[in-house]
FIDO-325010 format. One record per residue (C-alpha): residue in one letter; x, y, z. Coordinates in steps of 0.1 Angstrom, whole numbers, plus 5000, padded with zeros to 4 digits. Layout:
<nodes>
AXYZ
...
</nodes>
This chain:
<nodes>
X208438307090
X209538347126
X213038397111
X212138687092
X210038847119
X212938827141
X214938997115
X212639277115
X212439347151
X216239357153
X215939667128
X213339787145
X215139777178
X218339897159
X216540217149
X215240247182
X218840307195
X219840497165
X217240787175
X217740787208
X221440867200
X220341147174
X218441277204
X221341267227
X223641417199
X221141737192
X221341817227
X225241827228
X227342157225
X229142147189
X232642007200
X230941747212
X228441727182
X231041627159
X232241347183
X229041197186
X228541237148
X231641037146
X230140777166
X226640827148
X228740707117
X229840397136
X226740297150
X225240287110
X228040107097
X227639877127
X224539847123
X224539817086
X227039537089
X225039337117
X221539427093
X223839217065
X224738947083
X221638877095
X220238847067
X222838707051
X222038427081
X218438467076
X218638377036
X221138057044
X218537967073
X215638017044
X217937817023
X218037547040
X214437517052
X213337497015
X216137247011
X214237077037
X211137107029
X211536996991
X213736687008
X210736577026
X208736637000
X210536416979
X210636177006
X206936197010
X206336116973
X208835826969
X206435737005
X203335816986
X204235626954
X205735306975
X202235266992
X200035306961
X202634996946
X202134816978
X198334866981
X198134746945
X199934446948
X197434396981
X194534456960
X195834226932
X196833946953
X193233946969
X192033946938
X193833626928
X192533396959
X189433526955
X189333416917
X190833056932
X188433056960
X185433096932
X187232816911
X187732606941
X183832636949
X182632596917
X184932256913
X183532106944
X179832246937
X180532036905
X182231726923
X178931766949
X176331776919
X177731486903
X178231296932
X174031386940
X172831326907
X175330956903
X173430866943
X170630956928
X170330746900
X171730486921
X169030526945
X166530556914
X167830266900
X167530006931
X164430166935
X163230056905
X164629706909
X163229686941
X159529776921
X159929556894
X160929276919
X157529336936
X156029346909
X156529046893
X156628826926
X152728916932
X152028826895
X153728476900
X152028436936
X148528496920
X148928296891
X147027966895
X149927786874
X152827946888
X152028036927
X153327696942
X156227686920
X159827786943
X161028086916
X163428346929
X163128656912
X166228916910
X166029296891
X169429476882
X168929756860
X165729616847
X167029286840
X164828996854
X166728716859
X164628376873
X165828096891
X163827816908
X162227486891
X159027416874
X156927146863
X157427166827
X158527366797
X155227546791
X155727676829
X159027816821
X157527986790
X154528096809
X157228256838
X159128436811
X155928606791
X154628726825
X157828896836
X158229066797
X154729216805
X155629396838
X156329746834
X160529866833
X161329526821
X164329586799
X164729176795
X164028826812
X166828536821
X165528226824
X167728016850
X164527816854
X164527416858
X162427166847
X161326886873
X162426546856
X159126306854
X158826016874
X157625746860
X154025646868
X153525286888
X151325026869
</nodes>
């Protein structure tokens, strides 16, 4: 743009000079007319061959700013077109360690469930031991047969297992059907023994 408008104001200033020597010329006697016609003549070829190579320099200067401008244009797409790639891969590679992050947390959320529910049941469980344990000691303590007999009681998993001594068989029976009444028993082991008999004096 400022090319061209340059171009223009050189005609513009060329015809300016032109005039002025028309001027000059009409005010000459005619010997002198034709000399200054002559040099009229020259002044428009001149001038006809400076308007031509400016803008045969003002098309070449065009020329190459569209050259240019369709260079960086280029250049700006190829730019353009290398960011969106980039920016995808970004967005895609976010993506992925998001989706591991979520498996990752799920995984552990799992592990950690597990690992509540398996303490739980534990807990439960000894719980329950502990109960049945209880239990079953305060039935031997207030039973009038069984309360001075030594009997250890132990509960895994509702298992009963005895151990101690007793006077006699029937005690050991009477021991066994008083545990398999408590509540949770799953069974009874009898490591019960019976007291040999002393002989009475006579």
């Amino acid at each position: 743009m400022k090319i061209i408008k340059r171009h223009v104001q050189k005609k513009l200033s060329i015809l300016g000079y032109l005039f002025v020597a028309l001027g000059i010329t009409a005010c000459q006697p005619d010997g002198q007319a034709e000399k200054a016609g002559q040099k009229i003549d020259k002044a428009v070829d001149t001038t006809g061959q400076a308007i031509e190579q400016t803008a045969d320099k003002a098309g070449q200067q065009l020329g190459a700013a569209k050259d240019s401008v369709a260079q960086q244009a280029e250049t700006t797409g190829e730019y353009l077109d290398q960011s969106a790639q980039n920016a995808k891969a970004a967005l895609d590679e976010a993506g992925t360690q998001i989706d591991q992050a979520i498996g990752k947390t799920e995984k552990q959320m799992a592990v950690a469930k597990d690992s509540v529910t398996d303490t739980a049941n534990a807990t439960g469980g000894y719980l329950d031991d502990a109960m049945i344990s209880a239990k079953i000691k305060t039935k031997l303590l207030s039973d009038d047969f069984l309360k001075l007999a030594p009997i250890e009681v132990t509960a895994v998993n509702g298992v009963v297992t005895l151990r101690g001594t007793v006077d006699s068989e029937q005690l050991v029976g009477r021991a066994i059907g008083l545990v398999n009444s408590q509540e949770h028993v799953k069974s009874v082991q009898s490591e019960l023994l019976v007291k040999p008999s002393v002989p009475s004096k006579q």
